[in-house]
Backbone and ligand atoms as CSV (ligand in chain L), in Angstrom:
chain,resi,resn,atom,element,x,y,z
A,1,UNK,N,N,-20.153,-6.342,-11.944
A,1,UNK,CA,C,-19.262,-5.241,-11.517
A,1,UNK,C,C,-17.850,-5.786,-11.315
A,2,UNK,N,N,-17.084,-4.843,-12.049
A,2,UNK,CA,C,-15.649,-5.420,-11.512
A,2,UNK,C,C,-14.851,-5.556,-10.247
A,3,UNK,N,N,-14.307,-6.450,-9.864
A,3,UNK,CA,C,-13.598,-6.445,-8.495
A,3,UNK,C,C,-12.467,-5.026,-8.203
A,4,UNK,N,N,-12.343,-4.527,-6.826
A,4,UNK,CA,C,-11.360,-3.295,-6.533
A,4,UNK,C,C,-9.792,-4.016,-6.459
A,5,UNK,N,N,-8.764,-2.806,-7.211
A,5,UNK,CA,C,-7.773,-2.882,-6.405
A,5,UNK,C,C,-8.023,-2.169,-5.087
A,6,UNK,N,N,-7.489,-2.992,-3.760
A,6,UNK,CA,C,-7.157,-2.443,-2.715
A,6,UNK,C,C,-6.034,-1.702,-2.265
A,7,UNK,N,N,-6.133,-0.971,-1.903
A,7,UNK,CA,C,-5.297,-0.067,-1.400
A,7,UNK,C,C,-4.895,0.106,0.191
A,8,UNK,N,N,-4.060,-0.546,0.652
A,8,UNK,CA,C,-4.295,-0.744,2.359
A,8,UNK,C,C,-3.070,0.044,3.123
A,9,UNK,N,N,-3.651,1.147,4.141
A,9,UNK,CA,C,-2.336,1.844,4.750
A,9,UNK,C,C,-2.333,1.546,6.303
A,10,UNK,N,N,-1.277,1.526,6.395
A,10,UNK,CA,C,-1.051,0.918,7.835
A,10,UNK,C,C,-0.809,2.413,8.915
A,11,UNK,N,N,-0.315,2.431,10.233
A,11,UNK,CA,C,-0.257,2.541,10.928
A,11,UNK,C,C,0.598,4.414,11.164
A,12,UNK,N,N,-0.477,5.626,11.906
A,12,UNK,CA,C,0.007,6.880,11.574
A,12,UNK,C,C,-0.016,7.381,10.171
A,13,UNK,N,N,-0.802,6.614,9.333
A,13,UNK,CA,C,-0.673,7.288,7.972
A,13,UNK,C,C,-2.274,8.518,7.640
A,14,UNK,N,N,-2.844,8.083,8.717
A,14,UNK,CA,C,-3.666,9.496,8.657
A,14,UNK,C,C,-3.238,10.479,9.603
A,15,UNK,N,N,-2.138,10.572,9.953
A,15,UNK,CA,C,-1.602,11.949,10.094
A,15,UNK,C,C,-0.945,12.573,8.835
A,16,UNK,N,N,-1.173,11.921,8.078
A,16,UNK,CA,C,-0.077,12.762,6.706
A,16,UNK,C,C,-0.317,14.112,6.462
A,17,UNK,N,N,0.515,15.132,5.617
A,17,UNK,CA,C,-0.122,16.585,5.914
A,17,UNK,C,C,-0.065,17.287,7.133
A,18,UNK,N,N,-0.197,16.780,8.560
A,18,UNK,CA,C,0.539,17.243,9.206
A,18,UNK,C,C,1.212,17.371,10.064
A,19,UNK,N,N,2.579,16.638,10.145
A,19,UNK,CA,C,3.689,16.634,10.783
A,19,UNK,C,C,4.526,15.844,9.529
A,20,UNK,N,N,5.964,16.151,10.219
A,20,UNK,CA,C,6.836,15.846,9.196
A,20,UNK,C,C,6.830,16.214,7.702
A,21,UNK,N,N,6.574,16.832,7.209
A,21,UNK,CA,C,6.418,17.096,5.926
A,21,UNK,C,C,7.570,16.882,4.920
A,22,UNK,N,N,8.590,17.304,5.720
A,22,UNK,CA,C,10.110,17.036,4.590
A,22,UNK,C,C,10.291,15.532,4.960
A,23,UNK,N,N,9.689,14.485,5.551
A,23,UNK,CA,C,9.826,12.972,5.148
A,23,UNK,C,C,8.721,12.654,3.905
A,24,UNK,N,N,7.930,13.355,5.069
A,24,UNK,CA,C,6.578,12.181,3.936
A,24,UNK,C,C,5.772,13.220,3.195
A,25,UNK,N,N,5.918,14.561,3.249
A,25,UNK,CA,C,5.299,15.313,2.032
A,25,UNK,C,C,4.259,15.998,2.568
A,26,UNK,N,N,3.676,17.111,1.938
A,26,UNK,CA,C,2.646,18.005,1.909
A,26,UNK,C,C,1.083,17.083,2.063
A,27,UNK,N,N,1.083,16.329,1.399
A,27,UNK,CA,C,-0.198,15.843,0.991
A,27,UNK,C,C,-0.922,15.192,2.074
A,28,UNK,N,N,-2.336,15.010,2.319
A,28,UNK,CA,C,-2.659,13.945,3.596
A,28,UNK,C,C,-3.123,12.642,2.517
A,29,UNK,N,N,-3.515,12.258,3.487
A,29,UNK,CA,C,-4.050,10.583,2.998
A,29,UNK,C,C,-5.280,10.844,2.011
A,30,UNK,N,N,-5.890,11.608,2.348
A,30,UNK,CA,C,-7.756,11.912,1.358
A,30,UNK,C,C,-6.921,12.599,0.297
A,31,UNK,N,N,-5.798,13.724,0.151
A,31,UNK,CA,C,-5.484,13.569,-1.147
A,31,UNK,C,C,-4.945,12.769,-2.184
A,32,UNK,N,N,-4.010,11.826,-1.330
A,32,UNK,CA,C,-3.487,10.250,-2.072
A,32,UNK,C,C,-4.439,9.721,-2.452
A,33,UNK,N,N,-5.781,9.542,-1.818
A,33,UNK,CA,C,-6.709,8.736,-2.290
A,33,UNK,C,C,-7.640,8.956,-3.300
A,34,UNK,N,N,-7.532,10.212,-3.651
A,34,UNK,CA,C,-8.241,11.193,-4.530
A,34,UNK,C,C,-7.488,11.019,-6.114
A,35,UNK,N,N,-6.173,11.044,-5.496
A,35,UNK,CA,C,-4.828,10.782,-6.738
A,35,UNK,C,C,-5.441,9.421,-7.230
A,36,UNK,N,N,-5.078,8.409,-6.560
A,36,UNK,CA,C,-5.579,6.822,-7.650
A,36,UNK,C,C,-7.090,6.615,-7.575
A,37,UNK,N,N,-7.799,7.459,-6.646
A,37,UNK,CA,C,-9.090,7.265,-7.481
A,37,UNK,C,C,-9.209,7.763,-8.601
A,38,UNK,N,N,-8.611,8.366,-9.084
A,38,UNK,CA,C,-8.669,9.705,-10.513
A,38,UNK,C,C,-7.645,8.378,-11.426
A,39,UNK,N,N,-6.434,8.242,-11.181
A,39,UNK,CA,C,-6.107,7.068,-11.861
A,39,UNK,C,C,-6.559,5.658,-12.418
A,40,UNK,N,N,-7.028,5.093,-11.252
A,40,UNK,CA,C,-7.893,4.289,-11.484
A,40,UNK,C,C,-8.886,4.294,-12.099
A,41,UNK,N,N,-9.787,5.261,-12.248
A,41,UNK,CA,C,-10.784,5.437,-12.962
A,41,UNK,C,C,-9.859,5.532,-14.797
A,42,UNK,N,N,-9.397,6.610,-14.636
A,42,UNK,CA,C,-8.825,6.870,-16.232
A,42,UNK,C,C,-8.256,5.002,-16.814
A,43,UNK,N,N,-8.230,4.255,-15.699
A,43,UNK,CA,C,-7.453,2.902,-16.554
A,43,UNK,C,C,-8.619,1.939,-16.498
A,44,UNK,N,N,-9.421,2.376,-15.818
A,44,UNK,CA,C,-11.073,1.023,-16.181
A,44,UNK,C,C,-11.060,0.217,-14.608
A,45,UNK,N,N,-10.256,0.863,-13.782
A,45,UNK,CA,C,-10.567,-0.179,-12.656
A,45,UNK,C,C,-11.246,0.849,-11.197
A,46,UNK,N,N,-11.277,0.146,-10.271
A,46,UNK,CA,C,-11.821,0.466,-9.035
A,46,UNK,C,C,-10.972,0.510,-8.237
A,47,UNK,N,N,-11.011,1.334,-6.977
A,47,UNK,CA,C,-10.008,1.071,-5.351
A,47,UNK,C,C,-10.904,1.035,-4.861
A,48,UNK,N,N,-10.472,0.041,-3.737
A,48,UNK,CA,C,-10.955,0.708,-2.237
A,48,UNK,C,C,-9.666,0.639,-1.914
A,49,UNK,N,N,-10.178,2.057,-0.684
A,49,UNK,CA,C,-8.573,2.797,-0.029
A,49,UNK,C,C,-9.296,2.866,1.533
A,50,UNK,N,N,-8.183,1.846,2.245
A,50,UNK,CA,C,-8.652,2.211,3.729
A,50,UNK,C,C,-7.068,2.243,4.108
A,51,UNK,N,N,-7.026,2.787,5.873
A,51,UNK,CA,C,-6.098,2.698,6.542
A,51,UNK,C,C,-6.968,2.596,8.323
A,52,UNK,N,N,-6.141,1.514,8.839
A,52,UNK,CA,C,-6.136,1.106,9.925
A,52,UNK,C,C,-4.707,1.744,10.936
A,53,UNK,N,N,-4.908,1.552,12.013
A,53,UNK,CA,C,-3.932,1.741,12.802
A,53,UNK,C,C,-3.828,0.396,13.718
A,54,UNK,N,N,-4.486,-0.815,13.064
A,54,UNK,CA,C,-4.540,-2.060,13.679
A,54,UNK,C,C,-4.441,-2.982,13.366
A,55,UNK,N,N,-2.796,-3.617,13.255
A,55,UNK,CA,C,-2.620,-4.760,12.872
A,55,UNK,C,C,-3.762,-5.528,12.300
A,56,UNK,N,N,-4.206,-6.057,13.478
A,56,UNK,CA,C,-5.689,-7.475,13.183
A,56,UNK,C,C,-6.519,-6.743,11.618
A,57,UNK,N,N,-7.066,-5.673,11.757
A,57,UNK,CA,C,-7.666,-4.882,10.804
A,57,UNK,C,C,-6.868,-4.856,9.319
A,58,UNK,N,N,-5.582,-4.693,9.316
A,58,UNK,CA,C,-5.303,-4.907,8.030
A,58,UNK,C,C,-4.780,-6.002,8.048
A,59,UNK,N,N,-4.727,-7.039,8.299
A,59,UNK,CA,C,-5.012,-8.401,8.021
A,59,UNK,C,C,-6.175,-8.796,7.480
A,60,UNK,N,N,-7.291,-8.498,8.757
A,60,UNK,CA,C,-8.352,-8.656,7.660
A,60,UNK,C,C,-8.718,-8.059,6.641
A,61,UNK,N,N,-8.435,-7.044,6.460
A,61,UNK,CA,C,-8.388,-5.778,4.802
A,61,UNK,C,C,-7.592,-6.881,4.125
A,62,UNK,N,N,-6.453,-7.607,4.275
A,62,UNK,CA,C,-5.613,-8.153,3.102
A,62,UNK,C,C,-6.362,-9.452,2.980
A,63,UNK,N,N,-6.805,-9.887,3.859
A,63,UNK,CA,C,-7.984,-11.510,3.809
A,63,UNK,C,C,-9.111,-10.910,2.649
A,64,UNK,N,N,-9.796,-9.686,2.847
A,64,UNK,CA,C,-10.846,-9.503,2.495
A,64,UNK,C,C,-10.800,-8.670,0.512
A,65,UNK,N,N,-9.333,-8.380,0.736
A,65,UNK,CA,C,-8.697,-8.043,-0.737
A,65,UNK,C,C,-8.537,-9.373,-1.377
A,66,UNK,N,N,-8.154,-10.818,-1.009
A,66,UNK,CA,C,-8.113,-11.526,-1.049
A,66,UNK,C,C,-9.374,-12.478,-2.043
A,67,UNK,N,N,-10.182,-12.147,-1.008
A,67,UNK,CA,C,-11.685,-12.364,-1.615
A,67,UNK,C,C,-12.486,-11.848,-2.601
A,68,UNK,N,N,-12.599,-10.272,-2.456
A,68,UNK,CA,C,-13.299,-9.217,-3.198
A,68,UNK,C,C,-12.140,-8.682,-4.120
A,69,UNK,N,N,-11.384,-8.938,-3.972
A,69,UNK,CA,C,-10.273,-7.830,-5.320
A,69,UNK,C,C,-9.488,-8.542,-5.817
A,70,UNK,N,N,-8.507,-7.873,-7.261
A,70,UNK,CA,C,-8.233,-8.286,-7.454
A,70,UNK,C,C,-6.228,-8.208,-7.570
A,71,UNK,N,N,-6.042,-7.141,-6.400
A,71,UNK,CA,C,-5.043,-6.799,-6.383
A,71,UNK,C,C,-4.829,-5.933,-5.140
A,72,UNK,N,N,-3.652,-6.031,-4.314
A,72,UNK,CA,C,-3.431,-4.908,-3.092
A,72,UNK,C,C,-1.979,-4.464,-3.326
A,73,UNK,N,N,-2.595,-2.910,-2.674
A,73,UNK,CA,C,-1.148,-2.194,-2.928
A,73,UNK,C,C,-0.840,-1.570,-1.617
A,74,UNK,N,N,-0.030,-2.246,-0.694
A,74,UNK,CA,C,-0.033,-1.589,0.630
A,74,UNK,C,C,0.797,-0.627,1.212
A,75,UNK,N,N,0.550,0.080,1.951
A,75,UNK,CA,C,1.913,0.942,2.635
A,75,UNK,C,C,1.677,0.545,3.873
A,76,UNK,N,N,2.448,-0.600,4.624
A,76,UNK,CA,C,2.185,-1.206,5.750
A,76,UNK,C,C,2.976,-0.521,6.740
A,77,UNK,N,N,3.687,1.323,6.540
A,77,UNK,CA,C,3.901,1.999,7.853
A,77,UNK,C,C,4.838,0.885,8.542
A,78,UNK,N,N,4.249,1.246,9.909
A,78,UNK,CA,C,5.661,1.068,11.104
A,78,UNK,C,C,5.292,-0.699,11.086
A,79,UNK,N,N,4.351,-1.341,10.698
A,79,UNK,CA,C,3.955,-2.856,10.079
A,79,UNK,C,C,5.039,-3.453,9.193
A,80,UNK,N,N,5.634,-2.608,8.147
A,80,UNK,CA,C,6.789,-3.273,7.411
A,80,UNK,C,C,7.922,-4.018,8.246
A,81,UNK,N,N,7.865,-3.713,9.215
A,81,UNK,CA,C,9.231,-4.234,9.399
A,81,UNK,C,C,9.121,-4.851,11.136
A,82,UNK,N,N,7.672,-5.372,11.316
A,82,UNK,CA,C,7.469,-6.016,12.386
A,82,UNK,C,C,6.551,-7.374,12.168
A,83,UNK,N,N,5.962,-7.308,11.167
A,83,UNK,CA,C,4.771,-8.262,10.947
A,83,UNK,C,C,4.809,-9.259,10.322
A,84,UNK,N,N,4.902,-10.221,11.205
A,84,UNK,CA,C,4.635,-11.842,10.415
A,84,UNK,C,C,3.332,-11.874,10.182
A,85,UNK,N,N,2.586,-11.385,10.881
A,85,UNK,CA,C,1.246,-11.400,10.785
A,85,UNK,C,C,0.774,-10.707,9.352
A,86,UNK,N,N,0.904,-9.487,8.938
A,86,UNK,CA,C,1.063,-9.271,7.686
A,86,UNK,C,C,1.650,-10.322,6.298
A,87,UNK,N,N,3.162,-10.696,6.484
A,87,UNK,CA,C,3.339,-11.619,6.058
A,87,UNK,C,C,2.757,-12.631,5.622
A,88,UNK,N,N,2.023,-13.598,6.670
A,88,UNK,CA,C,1.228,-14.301,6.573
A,88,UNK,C,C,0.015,-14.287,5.792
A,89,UNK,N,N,-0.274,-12.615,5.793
A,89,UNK,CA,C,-1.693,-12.418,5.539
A,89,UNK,C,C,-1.898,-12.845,3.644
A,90,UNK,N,N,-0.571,-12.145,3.188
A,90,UNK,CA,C,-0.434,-11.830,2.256
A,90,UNK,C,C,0.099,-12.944,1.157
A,91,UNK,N,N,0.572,-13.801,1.924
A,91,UNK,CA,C,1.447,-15.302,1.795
A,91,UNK,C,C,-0.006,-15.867,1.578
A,92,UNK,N,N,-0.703,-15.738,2.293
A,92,UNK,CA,C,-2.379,-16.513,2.010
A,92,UNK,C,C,-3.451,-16.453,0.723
A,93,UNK,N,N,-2.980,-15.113,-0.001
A,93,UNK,CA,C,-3.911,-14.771,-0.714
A,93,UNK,C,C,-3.236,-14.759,-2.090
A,94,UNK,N,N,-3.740,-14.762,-3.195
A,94,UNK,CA,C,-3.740,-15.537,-3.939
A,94,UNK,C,C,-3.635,-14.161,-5.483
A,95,UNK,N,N,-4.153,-13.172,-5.064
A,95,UNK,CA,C,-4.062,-11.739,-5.539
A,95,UNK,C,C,-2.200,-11.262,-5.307
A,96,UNK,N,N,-1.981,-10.528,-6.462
A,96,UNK,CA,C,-0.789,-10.373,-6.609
A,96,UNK,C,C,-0.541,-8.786,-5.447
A,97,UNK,N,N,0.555,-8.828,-4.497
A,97,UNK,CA,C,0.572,-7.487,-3.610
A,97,UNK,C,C,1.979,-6.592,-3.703
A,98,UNK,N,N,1.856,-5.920,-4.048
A,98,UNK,CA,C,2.496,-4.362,-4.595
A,98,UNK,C,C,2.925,-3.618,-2.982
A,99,UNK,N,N,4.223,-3.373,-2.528
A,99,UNK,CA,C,4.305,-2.581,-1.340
A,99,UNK,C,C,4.893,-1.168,-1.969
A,100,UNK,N,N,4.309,-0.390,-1.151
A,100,UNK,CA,C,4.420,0.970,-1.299
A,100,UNK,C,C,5.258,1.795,-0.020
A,101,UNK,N,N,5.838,3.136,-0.016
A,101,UNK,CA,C,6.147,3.904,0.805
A,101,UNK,C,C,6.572,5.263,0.341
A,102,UNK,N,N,6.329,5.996,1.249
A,102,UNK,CA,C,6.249,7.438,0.845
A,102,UNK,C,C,7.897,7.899,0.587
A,103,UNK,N,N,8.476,7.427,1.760
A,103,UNK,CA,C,9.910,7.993,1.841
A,103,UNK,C,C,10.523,6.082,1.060
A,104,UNK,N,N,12.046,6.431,1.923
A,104,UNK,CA,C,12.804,5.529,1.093
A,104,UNK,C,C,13.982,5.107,2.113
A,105,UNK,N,N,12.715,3.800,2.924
A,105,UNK,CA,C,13.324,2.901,4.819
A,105,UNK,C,C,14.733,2.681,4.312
A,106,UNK,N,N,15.055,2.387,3.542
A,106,UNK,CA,C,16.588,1.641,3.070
A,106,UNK,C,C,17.387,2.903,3.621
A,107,UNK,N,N,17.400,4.211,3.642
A,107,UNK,CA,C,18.235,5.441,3.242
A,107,UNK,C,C,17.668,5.902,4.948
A,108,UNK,N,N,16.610,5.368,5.874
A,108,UNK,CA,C,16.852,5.555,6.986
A,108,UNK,C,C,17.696,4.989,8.146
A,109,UNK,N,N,16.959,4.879,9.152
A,109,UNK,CA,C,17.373,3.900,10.493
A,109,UNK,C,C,17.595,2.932,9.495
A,110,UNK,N,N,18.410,1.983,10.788
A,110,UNK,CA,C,18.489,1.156,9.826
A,110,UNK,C,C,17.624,-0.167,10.757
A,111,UNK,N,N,16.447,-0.361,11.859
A,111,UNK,CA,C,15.785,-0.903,11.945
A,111,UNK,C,C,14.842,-0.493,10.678
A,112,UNK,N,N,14.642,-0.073,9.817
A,112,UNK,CA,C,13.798,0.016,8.371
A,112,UNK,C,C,14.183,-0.693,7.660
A,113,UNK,N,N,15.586,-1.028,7.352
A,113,UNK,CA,C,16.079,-1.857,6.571
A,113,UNK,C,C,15.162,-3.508,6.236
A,114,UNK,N,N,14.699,-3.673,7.395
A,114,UNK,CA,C,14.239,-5.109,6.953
A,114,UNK,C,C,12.645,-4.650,6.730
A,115,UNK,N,N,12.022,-5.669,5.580
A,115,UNK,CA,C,10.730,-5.539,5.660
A,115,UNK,C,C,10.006,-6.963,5.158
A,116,UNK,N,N,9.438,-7.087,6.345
A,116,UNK,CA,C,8.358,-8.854,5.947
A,116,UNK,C,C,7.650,-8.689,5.113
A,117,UNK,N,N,7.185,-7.221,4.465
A,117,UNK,CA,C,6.297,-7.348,3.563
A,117,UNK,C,C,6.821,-7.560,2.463
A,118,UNK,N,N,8.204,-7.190,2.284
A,118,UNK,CA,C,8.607,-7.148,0.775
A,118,UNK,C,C,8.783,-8.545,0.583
A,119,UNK,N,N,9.324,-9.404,1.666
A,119,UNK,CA,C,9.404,-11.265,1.382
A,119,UNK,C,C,7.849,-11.451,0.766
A,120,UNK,N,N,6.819,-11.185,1.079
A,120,UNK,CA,C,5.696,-11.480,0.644
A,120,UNK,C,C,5.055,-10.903,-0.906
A,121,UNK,N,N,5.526,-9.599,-1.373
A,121,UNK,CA,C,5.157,-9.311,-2.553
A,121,UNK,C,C,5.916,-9.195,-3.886
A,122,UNK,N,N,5.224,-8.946,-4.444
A,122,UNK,CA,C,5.522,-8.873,-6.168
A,122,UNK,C,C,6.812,-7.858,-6.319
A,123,UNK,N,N,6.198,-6.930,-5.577
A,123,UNK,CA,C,7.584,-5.803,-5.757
A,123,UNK,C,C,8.201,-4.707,-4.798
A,124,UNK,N,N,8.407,-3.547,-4.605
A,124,UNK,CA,C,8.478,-2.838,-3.881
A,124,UNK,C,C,8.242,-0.904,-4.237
A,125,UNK,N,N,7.679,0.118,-4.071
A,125,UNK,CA,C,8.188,1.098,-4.977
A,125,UNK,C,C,8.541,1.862,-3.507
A,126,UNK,N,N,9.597,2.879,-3.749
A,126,UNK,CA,C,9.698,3.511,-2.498
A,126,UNK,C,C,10.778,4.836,-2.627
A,127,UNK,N,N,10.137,5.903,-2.032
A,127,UNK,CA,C,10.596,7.266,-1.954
A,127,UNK,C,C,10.324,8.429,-2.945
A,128,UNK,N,N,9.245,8.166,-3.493
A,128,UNK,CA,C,8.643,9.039,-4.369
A,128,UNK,C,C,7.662,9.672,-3.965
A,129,UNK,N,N,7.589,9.867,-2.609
A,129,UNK,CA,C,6.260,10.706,-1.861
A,129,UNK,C,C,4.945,9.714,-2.394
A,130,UNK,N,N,4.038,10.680,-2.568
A,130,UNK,CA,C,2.549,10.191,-3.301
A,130,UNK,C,C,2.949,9.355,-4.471
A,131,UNK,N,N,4.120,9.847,-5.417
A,131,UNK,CA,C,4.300,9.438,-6.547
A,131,UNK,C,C,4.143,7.407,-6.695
A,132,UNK,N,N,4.957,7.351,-5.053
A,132,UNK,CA,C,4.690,5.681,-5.095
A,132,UNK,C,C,3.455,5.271,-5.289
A,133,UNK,N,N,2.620,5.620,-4.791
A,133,UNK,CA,C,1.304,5.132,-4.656
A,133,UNK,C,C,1.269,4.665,-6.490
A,134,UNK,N,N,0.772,6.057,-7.101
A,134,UNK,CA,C,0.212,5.563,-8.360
A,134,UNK,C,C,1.410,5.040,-9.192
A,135,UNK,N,N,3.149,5.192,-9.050
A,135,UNK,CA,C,3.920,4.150,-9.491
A,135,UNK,C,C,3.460,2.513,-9.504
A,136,UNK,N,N,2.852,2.384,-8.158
A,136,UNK,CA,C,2.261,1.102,-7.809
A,136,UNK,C,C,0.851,0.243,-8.426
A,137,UNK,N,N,0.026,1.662,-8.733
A,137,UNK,CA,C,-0.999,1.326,-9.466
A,137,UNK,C,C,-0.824,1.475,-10.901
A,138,UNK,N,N,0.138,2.005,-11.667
A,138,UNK,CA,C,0.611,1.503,-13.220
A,138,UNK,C,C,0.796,-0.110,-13.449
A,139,UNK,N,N,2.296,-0.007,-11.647
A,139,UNK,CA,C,2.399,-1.881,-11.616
A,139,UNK,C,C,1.511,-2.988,-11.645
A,140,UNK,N,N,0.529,-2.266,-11.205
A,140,UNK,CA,C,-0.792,-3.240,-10.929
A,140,UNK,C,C,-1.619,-3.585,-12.533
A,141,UNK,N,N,-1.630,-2.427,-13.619
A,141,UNK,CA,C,-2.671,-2.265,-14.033
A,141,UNK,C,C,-2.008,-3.073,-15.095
A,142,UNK,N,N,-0.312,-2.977,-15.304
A,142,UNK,CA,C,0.360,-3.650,-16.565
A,142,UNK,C,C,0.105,-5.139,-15.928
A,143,UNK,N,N,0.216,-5.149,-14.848
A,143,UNK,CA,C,0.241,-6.802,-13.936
A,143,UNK,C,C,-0.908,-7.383,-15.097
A,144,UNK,N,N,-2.232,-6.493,-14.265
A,144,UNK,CA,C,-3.147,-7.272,-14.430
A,144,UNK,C,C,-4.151,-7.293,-16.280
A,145,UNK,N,N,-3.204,-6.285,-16.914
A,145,UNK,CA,C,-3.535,-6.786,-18.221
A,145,UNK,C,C,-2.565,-7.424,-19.237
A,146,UNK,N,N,-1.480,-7.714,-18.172
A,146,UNK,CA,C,-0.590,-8.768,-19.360
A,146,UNK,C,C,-1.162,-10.079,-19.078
L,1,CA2,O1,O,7.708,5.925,3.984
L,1,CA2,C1,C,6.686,5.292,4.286
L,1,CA2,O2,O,5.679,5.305,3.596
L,1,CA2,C2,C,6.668,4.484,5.592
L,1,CA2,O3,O,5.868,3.327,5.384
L,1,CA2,C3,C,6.041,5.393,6.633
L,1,CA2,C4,C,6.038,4.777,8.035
L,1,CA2,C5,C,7.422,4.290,8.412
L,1,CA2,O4,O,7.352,3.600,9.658
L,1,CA2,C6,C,8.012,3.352,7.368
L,1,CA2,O5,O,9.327,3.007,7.756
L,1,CA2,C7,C,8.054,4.040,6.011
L,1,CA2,C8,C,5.580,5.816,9.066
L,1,CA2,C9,C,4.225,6.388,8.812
L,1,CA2,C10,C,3.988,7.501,9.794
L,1,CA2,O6,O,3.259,8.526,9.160
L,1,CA2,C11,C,3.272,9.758,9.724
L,1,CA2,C12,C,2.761,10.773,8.956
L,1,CA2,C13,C,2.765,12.062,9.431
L,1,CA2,C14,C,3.256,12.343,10.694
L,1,CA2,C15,C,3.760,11.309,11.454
L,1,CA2,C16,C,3.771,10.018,10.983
């Protein structure tokens, strides 16, 4: 069986759908996940899609993507721009990691401006609502068949 891309969301992202809607969009999280499971499938690969609201937890999700997959695509939430621990996580593993976000931190506050995750990954996609997500999983899929 083939190994999953992971898909890891950080912190308030299962409230999506409802509150805020003109930041982060109509959609909740079970429909994002519905979106690249349907993608994923059409390109030959697998997700797993979790979200934590706990640091330690998606650390170990990125340890355990690490192990079992062969790629993570994270939206590390209010985590982007606090976590060495993330950082670290991701600095450890050996799988190429894709950061994601719904809106577009650069064009907010400007505590958004910085993000430890982006020092740690391959790339960044950001402010395309849902659209990032599977922007991220194209990145992944050209990644991982060139
Ligand atoms: O734009 C994104 O995807 C973010 O990662 C979302 C985070 C924010 O801290 C980042 O700067 C950018 C916030 C996620 C909170 O999600 C909510 C969803 C619905 C209602 C309230 C919060």
């Amino acid at each position: 069986m083939s190994k999953p891309i992971y898909i890891i969301n950080g912190p308030n992202l299962n409230l999506l759908g409802t509150r805020e809607p003109e930041i982060y969009g109509s959609q909740t999280l079970a429909d994002i996940e519905t979106l690249c499971r349907n993608a994923a499938k059409a390109n030959g690969f697998k997700i797993e899609f979790l979200q934590s609201n706990i640091e330690g937890e998606i650390v170990d999700a990125i340890q355990d993507a690490g192990k079992k997959g062969v790629a993570i695509i994270i939206n590390p939430a209010a985590y982007t721009h606090t976590s060495v621990a993330l950082y670290d996580a991701i600095k450890a593993v050996s799988v190429p990691c894709i950061e994601v976000h719904l809106s577009q931190p650069a064009a907010r506050e400007s505590f958004r401006r910085r993000s430890f995750v982006s020092e740690a990954s391959v790339g960044t996609i950001s402010g395309f609502g849902a659209n990032s997500y599977l922007l991220g999983l194209q990145a992944v899929f050209d990644l991982l068949k060139s």
